[in-house]
PDB file of N, CA, C and O in Angstrom:
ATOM      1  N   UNK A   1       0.850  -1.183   0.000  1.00  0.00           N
ATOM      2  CA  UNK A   1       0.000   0.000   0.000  1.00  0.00           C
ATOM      3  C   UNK A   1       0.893   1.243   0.000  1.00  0.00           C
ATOM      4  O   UNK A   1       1.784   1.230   0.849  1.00  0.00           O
ATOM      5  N   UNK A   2       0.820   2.288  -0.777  1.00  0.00           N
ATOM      6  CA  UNK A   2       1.128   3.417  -0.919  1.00  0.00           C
ATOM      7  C   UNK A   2       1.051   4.245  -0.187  1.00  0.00           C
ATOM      8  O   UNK A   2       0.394   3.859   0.780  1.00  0.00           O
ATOM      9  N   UNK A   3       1.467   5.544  -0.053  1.00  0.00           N
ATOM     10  CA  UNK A   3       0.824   7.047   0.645  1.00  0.00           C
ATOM     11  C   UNK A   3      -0.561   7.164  -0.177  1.00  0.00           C
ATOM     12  O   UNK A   3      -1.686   7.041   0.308  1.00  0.00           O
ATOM     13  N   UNK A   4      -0.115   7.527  -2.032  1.00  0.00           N
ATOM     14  CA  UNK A   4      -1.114   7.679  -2.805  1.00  0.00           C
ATOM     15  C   UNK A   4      -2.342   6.657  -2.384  1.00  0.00           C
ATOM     16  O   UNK A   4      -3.435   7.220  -2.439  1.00  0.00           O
ATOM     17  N   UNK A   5      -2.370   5.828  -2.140  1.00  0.00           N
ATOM     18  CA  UNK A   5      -3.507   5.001  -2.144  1.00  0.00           C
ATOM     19  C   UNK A   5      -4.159   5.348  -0.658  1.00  0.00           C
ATOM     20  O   UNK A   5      -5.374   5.407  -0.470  1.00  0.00           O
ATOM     21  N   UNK A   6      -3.062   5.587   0.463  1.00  0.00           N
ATOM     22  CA  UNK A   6      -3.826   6.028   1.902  1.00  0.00           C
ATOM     23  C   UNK A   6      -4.908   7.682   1.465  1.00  0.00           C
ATOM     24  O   UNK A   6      -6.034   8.088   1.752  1.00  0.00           O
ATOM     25  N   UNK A   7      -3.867   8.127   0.738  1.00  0.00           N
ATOM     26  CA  UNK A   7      -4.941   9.516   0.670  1.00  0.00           C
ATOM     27  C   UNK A   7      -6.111   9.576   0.091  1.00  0.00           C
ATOM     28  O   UNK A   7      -6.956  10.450   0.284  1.00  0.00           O
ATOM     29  N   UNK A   8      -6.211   8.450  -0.789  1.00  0.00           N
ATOM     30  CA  UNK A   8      -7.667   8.459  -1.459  1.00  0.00           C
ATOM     31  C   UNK A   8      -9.208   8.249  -0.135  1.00  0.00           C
ATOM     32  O   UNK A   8     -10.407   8.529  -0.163  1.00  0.00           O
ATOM     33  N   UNK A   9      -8.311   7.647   0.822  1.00  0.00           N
ATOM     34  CA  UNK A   9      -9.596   7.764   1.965  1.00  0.00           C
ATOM     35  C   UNK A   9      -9.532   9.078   2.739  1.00  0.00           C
ATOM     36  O   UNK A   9      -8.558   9.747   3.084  1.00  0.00           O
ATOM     37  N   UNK A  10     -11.104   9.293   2.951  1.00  0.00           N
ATOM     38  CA  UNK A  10     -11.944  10.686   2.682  1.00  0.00           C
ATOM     39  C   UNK A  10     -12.035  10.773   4.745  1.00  0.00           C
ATOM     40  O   UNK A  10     -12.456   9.706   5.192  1.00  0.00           O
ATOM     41  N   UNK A  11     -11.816  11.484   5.490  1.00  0.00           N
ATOM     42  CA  UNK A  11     -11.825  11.710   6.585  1.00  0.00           C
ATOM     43  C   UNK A  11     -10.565  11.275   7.238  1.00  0.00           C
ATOM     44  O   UNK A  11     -10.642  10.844   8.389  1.00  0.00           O
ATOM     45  N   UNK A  12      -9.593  11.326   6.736  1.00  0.00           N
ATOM     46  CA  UNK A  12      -7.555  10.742   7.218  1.00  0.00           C
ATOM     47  C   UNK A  12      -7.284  11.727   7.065  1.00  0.00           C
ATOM     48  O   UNK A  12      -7.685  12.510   6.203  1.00  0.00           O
ATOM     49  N   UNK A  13      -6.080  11.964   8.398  1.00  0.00           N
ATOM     50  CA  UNK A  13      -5.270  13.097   7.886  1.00  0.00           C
ATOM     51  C   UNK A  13      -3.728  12.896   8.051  1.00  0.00           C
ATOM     52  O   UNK A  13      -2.972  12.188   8.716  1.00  0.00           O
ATOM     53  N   UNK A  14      -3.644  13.940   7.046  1.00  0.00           N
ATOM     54  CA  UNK A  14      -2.042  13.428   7.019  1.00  0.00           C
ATOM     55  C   UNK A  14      -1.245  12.554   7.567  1.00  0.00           C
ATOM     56  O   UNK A  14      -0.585  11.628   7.096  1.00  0.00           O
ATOM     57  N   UNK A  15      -1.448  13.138   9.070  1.00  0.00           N
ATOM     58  CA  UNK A  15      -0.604  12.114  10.531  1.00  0.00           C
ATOM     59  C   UNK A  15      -1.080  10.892  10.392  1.00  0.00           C
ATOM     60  O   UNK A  15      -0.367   9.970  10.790  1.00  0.00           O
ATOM     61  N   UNK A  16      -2.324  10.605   9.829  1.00  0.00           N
ATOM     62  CA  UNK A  16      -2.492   9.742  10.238  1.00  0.00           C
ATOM     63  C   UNK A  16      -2.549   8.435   9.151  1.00  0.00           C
ATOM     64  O   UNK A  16      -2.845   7.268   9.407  1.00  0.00           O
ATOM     65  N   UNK A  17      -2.166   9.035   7.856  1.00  0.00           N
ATOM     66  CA  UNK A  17      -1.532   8.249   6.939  1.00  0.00           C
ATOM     67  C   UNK A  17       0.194   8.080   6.925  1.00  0.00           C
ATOM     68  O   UNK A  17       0.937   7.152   6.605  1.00  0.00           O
ATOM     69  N   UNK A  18       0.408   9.380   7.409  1.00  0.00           N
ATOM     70  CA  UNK A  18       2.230   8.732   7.775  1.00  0.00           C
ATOM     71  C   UNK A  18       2.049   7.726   8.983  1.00  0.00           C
ATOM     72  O   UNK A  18       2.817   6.770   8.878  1.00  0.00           O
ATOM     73  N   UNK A  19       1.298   7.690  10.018  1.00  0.00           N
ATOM     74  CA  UNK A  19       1.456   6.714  11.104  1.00  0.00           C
ATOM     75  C   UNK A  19       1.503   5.386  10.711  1.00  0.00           C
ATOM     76  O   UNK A  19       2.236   4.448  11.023  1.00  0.00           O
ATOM     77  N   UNK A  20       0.319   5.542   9.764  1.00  0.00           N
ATOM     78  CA  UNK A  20      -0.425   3.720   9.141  1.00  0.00           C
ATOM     79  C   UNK A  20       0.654   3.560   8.085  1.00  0.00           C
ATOM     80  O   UNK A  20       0.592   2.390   7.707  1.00  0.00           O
ATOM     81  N   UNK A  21       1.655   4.232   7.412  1.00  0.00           N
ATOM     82  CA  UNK A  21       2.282   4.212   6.227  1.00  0.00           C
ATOM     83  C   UNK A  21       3.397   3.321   6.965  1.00  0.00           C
ATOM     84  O   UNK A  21       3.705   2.185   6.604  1.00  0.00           O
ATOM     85  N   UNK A  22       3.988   4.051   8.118  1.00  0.00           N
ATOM     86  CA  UNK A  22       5.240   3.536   9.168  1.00  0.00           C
ATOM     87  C   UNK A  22       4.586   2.447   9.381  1.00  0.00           C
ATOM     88  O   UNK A  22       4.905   1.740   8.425  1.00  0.00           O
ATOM     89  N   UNK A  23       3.836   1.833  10.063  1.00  0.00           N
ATOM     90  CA  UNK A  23       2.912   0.703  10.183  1.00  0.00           C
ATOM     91  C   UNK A  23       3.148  -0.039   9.188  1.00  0.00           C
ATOM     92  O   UNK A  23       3.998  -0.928   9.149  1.00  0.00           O
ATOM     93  N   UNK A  24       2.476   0.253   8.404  1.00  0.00           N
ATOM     94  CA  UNK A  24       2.802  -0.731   7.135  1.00  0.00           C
ATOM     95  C   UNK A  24       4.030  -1.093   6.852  1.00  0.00           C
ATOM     96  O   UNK A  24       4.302  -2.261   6.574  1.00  0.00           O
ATOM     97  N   UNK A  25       4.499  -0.587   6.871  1.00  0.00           N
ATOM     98  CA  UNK A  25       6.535  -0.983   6.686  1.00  0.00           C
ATOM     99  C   UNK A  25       7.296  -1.298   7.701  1.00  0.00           C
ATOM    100  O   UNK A  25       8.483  -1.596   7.564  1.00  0.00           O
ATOM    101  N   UNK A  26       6.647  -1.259   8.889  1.00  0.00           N
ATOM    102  CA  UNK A  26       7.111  -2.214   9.813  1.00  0.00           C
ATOM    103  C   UNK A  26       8.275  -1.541  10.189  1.00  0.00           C
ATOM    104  O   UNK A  26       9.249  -2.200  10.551  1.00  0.00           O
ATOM    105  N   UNK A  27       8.315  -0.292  10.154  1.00  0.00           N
ATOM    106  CA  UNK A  27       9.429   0.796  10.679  1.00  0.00           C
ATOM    107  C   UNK A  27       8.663   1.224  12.137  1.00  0.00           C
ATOM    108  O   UNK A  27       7.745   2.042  12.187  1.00  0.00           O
ATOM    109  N   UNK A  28       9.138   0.618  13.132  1.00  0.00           N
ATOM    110  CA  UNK A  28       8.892   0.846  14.866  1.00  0.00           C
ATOM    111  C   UNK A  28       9.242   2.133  14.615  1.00  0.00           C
ATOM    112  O   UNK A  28       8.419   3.042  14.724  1.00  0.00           O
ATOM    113  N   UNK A  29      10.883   2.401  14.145  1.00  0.00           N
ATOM    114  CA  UNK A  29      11.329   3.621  14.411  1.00  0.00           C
ATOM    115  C   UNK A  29      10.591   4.989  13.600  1.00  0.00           C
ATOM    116  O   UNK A  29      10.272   5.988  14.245  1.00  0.00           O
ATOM    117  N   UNK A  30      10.487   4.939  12.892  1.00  0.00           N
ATOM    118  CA  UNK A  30       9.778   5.721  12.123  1.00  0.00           C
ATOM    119  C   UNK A  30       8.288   6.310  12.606  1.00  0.00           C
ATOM    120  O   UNK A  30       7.970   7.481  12.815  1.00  0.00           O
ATOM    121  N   UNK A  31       7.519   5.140  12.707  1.00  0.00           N
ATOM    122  CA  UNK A  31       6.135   5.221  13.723  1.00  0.00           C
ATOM    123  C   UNK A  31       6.906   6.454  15.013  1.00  0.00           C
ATOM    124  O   UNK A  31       7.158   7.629  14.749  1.00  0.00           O
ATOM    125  N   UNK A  32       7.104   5.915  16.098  1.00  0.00           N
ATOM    126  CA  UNK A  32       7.641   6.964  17.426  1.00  0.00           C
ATOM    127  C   UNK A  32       7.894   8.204  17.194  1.00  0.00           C
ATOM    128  O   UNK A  32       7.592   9.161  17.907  1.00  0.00           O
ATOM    129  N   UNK A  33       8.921   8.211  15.354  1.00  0.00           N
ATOM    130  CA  UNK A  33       9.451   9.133  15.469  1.00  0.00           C
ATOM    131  C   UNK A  33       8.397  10.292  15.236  1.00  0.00           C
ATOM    132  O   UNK A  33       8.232  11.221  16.027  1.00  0.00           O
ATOM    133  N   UNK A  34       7.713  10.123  14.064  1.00  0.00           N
ATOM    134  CA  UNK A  34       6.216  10.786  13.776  1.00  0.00           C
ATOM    135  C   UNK A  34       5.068  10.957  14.844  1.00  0.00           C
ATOM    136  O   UNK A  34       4.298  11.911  14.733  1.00  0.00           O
ATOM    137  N   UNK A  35       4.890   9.745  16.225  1.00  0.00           N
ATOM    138  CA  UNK A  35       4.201  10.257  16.993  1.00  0.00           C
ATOM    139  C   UNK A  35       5.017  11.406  17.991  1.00  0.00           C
ATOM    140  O   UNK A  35       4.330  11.988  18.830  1.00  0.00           O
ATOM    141  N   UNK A  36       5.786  11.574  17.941  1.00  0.00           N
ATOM    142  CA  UNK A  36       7.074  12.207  18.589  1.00  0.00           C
ATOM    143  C   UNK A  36       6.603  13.573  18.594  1.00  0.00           C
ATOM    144  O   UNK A  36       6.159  14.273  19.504  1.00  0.00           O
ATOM    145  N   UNK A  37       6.889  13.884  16.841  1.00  0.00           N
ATOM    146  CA  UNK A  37       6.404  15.164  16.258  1.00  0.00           C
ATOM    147  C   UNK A  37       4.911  15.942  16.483  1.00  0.00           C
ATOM    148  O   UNK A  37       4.487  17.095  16.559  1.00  0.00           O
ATOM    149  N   UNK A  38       4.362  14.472  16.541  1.00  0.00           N
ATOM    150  CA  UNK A  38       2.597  15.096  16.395  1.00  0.00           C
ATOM    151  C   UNK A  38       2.559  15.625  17.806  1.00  0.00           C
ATOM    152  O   UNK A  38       2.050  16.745  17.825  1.00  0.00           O
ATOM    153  N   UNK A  39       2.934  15.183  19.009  1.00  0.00           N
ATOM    154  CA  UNK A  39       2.903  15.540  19.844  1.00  0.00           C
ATOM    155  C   UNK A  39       3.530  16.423  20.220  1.00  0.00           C
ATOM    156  O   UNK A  39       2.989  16.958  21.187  1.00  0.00           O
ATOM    157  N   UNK A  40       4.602  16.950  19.884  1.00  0.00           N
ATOM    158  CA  UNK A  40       5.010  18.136  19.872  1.00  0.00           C
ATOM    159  C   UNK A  40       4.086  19.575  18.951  1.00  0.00           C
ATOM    160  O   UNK A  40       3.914  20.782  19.120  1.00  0.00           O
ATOM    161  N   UNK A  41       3.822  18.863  18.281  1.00  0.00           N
ATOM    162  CA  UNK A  41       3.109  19.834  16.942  1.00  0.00           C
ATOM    163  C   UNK A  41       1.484  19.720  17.118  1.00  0.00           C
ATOM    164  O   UNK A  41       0.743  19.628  16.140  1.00  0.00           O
ATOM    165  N   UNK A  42       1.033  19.734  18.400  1.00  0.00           N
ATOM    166  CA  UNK A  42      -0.605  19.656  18.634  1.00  0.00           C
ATOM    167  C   UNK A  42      -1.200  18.553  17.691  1.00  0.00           C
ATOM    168  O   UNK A  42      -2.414  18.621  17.498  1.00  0.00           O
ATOM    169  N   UNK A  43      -0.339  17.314  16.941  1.00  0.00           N
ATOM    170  CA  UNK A  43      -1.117  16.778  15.615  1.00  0.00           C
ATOM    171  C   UNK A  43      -1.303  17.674  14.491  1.00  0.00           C
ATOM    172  O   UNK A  43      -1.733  17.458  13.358  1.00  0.00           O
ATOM    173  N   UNK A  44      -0.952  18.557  14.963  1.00  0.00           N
ATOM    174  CA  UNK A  44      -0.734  19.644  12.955  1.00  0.00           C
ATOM    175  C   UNK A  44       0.861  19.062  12.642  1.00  0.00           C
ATOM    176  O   UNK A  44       1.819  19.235  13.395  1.00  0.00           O
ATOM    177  N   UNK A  45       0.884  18.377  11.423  1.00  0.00           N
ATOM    178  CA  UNK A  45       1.910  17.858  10.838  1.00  0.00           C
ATOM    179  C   UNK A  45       2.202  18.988   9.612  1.00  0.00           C
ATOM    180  O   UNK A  45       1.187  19.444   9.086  1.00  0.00           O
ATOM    181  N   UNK A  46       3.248  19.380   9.211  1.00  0.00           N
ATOM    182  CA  UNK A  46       3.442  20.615   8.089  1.00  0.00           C
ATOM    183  C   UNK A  46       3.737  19.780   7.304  1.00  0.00           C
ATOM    184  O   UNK A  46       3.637  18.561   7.447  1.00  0.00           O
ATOM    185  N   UNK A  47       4.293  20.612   6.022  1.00  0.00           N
ATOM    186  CA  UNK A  47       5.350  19.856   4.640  1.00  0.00           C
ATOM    187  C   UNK A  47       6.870  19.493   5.771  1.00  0.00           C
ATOM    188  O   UNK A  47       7.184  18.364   6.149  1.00  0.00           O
ATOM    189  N   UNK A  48       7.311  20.269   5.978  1.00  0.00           N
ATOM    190  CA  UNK A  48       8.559  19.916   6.410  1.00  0.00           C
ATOM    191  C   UNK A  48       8.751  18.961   7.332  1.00  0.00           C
ATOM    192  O   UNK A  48       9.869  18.465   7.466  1.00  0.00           O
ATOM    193  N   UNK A  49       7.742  18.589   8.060  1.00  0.00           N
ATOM    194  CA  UNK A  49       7.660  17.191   8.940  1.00  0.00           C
ATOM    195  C   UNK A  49       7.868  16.115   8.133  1.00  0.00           C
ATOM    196  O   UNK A  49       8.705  15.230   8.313  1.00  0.00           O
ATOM    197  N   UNK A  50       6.775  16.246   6.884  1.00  0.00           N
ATOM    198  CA  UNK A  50       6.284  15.262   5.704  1.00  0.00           C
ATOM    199  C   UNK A  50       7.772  14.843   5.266  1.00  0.00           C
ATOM    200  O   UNK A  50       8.398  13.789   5.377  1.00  0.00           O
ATOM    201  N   UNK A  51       8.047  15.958   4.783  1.00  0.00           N
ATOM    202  CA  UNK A  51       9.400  15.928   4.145  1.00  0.00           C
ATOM    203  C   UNK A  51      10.297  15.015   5.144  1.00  0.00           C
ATOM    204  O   UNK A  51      10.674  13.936   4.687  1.00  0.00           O
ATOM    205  N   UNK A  52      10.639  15.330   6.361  1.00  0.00           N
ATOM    206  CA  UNK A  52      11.339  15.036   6.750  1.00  0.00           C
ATOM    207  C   UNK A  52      11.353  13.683   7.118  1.00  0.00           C
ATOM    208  O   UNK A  52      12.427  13.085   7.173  1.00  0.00           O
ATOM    209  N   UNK A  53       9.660  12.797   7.532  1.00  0.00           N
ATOM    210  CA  UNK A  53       9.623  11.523   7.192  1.00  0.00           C
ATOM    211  C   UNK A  53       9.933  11.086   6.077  1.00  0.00           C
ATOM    212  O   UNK A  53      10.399   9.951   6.171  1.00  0.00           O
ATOM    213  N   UNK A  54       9.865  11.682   4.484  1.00  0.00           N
ATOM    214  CA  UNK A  54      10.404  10.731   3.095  1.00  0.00           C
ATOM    215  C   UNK A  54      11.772  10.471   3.818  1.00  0.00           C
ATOM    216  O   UNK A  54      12.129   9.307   4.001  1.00  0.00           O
ATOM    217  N   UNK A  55      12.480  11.431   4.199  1.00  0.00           N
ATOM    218  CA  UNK A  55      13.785  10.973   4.208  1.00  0.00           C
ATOM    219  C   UNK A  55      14.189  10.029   4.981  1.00  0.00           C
ATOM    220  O   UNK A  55      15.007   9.171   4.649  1.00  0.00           O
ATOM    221  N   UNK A  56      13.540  10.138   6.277  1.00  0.00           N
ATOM    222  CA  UNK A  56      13.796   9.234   7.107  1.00  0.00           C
ATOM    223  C   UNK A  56      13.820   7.835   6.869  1.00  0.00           C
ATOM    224  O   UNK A  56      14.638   6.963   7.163  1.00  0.00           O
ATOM    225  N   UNK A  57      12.411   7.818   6.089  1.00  0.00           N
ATOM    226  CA  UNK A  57      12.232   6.539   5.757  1.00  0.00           C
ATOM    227  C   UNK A  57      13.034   5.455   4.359  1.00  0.00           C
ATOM    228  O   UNK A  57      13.075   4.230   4.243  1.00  0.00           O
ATOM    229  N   UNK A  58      13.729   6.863   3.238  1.00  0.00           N
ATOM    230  CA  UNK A  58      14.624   6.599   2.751  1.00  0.00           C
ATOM    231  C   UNK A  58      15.715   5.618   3.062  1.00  0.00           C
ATOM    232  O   UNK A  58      15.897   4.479   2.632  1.00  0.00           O
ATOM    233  N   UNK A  59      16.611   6.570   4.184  1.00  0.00           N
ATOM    234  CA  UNK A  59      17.287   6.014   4.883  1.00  0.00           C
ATOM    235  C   UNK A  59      17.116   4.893   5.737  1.00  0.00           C
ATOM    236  O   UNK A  59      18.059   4.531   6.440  1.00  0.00           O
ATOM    237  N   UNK A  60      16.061   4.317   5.760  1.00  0.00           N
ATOM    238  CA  UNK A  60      15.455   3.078   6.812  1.00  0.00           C
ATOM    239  C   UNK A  60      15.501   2.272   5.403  1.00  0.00           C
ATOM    240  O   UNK A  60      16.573   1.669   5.355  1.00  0.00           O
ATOM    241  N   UNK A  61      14.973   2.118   4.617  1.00  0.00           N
ATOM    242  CA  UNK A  61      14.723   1.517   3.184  1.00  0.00           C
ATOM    243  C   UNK A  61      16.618   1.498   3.001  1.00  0.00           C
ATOM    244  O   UNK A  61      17.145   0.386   3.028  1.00  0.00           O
ATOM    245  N   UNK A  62      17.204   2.302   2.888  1.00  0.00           N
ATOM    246  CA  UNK A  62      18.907   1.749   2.407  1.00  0.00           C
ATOM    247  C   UNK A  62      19.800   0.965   3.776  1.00  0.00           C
ATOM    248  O   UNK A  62      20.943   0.509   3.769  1.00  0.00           O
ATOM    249  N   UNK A  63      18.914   1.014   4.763  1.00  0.00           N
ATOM    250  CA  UNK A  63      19.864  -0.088   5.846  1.00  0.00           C
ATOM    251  C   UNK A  63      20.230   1.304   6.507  1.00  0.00           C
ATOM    252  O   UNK A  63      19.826   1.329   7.670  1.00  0.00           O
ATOM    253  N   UNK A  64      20.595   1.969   6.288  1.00  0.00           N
ATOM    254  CA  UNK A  64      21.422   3.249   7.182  1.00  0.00           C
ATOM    255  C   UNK A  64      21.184   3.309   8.453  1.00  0.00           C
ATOM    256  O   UNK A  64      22.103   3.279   9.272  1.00  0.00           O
ATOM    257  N   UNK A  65      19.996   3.396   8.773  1.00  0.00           N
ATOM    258  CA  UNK A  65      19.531   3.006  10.251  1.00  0.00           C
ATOM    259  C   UNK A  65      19.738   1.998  11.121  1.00  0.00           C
ATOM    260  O   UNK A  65      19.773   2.030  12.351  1.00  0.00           O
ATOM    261  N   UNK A  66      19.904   0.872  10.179  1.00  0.00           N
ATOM    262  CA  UNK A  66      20.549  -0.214  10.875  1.00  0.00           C
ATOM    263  C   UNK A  66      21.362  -0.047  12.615  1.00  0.00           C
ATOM    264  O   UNK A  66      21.156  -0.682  13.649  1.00  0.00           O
ATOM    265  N   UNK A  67      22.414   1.212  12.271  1.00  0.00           N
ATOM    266  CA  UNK A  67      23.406   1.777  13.269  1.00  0.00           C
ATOM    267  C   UNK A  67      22.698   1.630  14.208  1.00  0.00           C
ATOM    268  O   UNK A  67      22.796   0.550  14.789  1.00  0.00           O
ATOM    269  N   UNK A  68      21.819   2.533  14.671  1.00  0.00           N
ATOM    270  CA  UNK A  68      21.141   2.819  15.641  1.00  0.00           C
ATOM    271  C   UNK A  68      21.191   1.432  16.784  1.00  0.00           C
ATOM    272  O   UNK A  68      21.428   1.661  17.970  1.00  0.00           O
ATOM    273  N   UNK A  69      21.044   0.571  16.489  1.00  0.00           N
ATOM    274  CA  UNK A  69      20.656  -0.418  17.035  1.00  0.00           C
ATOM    275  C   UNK A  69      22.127  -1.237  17.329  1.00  0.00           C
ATOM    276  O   UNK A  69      22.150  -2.164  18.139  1.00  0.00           O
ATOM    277  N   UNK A  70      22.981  -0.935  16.816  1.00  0.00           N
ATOM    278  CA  UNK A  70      24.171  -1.131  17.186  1.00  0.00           C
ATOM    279  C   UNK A  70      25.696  -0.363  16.834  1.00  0.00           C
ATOM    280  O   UNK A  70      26.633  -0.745  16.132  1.00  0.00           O
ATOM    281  N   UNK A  71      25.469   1.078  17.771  1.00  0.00           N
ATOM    282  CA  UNK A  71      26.125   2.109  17.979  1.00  0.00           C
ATOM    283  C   UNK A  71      27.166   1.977  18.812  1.00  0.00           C
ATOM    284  O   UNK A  71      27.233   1.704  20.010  1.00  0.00           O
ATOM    285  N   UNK A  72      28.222   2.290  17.731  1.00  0.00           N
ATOM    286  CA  UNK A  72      29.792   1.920  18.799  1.00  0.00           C
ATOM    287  C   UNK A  72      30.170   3.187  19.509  1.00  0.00           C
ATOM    288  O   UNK A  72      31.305   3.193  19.986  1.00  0.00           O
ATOM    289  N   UNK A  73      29.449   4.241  19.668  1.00  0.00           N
ATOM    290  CA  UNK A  73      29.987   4.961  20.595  1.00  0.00           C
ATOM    291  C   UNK A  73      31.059   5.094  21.657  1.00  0.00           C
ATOM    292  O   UNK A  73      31.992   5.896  21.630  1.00  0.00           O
ATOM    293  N   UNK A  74      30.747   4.025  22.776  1.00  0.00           N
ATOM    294  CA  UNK A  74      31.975   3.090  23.438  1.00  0.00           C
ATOM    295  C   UNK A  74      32.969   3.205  22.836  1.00  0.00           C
ATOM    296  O   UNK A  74      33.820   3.862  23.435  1.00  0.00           O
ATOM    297  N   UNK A  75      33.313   2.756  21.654  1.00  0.00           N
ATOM    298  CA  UNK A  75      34.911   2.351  20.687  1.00  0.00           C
ATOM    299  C   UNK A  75      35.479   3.730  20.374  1.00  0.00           C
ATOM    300  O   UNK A  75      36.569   3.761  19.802  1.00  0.00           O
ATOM    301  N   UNK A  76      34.734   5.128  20.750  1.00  0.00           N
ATOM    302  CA  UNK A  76      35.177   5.969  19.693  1.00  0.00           C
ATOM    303  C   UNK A  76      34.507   6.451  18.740  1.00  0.00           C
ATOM    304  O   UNK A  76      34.466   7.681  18.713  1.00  0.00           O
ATOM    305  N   UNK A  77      33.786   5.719  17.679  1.00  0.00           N
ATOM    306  CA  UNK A  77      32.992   6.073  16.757  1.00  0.00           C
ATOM    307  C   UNK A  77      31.865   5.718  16.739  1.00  0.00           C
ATOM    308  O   UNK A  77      31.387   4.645  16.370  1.00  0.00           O
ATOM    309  N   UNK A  78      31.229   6.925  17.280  1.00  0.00           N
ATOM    310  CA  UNK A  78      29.587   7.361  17.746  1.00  0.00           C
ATOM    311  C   UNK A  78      28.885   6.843  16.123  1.00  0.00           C
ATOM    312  O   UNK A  78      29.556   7.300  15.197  1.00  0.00           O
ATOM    313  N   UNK A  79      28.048   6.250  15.806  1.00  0.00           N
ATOM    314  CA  UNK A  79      26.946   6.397  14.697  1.00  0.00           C
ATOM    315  C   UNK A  79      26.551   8.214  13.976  1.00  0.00           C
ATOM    316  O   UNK A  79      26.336   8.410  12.780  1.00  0.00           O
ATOM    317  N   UNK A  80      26.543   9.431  15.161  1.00  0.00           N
ATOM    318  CA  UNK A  80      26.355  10.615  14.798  1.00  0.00           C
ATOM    319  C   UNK A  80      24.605  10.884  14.400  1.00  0.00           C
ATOM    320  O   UNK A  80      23.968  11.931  14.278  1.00  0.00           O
ATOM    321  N   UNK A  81      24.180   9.365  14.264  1.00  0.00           N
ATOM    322  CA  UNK A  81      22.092   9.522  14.355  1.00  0.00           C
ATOM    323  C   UNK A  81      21.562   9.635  15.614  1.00  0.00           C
ATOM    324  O   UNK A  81      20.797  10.531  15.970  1.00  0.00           O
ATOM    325  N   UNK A  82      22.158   8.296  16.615  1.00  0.00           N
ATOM    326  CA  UNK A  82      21.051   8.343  17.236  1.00  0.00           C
ATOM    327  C   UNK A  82      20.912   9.588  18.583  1.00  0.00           C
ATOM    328  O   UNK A  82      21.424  10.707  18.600  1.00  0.00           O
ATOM    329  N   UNK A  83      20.114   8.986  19.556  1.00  0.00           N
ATOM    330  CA  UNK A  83      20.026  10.424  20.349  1.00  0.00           C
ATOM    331  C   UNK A  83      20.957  10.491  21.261  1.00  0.00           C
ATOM    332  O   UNK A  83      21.419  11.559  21.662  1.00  0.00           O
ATOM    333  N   UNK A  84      21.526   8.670  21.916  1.00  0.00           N
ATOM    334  CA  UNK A  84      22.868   9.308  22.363  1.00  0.00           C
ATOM    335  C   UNK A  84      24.352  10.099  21.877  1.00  0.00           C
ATOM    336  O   UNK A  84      25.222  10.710  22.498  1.00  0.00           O
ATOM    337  N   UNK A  85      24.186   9.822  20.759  1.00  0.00           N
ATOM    338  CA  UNK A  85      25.205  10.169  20.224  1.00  0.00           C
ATOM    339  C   UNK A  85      25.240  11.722  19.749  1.00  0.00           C
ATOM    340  O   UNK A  85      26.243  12.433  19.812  1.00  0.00           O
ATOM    341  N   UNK A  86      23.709  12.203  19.164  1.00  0.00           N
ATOM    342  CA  UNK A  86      23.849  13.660  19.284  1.00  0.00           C
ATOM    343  C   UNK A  86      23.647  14.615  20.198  1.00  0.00           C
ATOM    344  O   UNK A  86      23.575  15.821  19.962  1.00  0.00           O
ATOM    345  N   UNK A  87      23.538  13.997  21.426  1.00  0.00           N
ATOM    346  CA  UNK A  87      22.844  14.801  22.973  1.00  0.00           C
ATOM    347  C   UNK A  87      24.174  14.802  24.088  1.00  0.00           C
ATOM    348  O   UNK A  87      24.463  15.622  24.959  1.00  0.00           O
ATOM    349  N   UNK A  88      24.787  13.634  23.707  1.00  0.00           N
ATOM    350  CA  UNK A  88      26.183  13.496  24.209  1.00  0.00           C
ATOM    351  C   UNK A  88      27.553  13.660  24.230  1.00  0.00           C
ATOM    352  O   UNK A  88      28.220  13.169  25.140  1.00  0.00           O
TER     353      UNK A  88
END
């Protein structure tokens, strides 16, 4: 299932086709990260949120994310994604 195909249903909104979209692809991370936002953002999602999920999810689709889940920080070389690594 598509975005295009989520938008054709009539009472969805945005958030809530990126939520079911993350859902569908079985991206945990992706899902959080978007409820993350909505909750910060009263549930008004902009373009640049939007935007910023394609990419995310880009990068989840090429493995890149992979890191996250096993971040050598410890060794020296932080991943530079996740949140310990940019908060720390």
């Amino acid at each position: 299932m598509t975005l295009h195909n989520l938008t054709k249903r009539r009472n969805v909104t945005i958030a809530q086709k990126l939520i079911e979209l993350a859902a569908l692809s079985c991206n945990l991370f992706i899902t959080q990260i978007i409820k993350f936002r909505l909750q910060l953002q009263h549930s008004v999602i902009n373009y640049k949120t939007f935007y910023y999920f394609l990419q995310l999810q880009n990068l989840f689709i090429r493995k890149e994310l992979a890191i996250l889940y096993s971040c050598s920080r410890q060794l020296g070389s932080g991943c530079g994604i996740c949140y310990h690594c940019r908060h720390n």
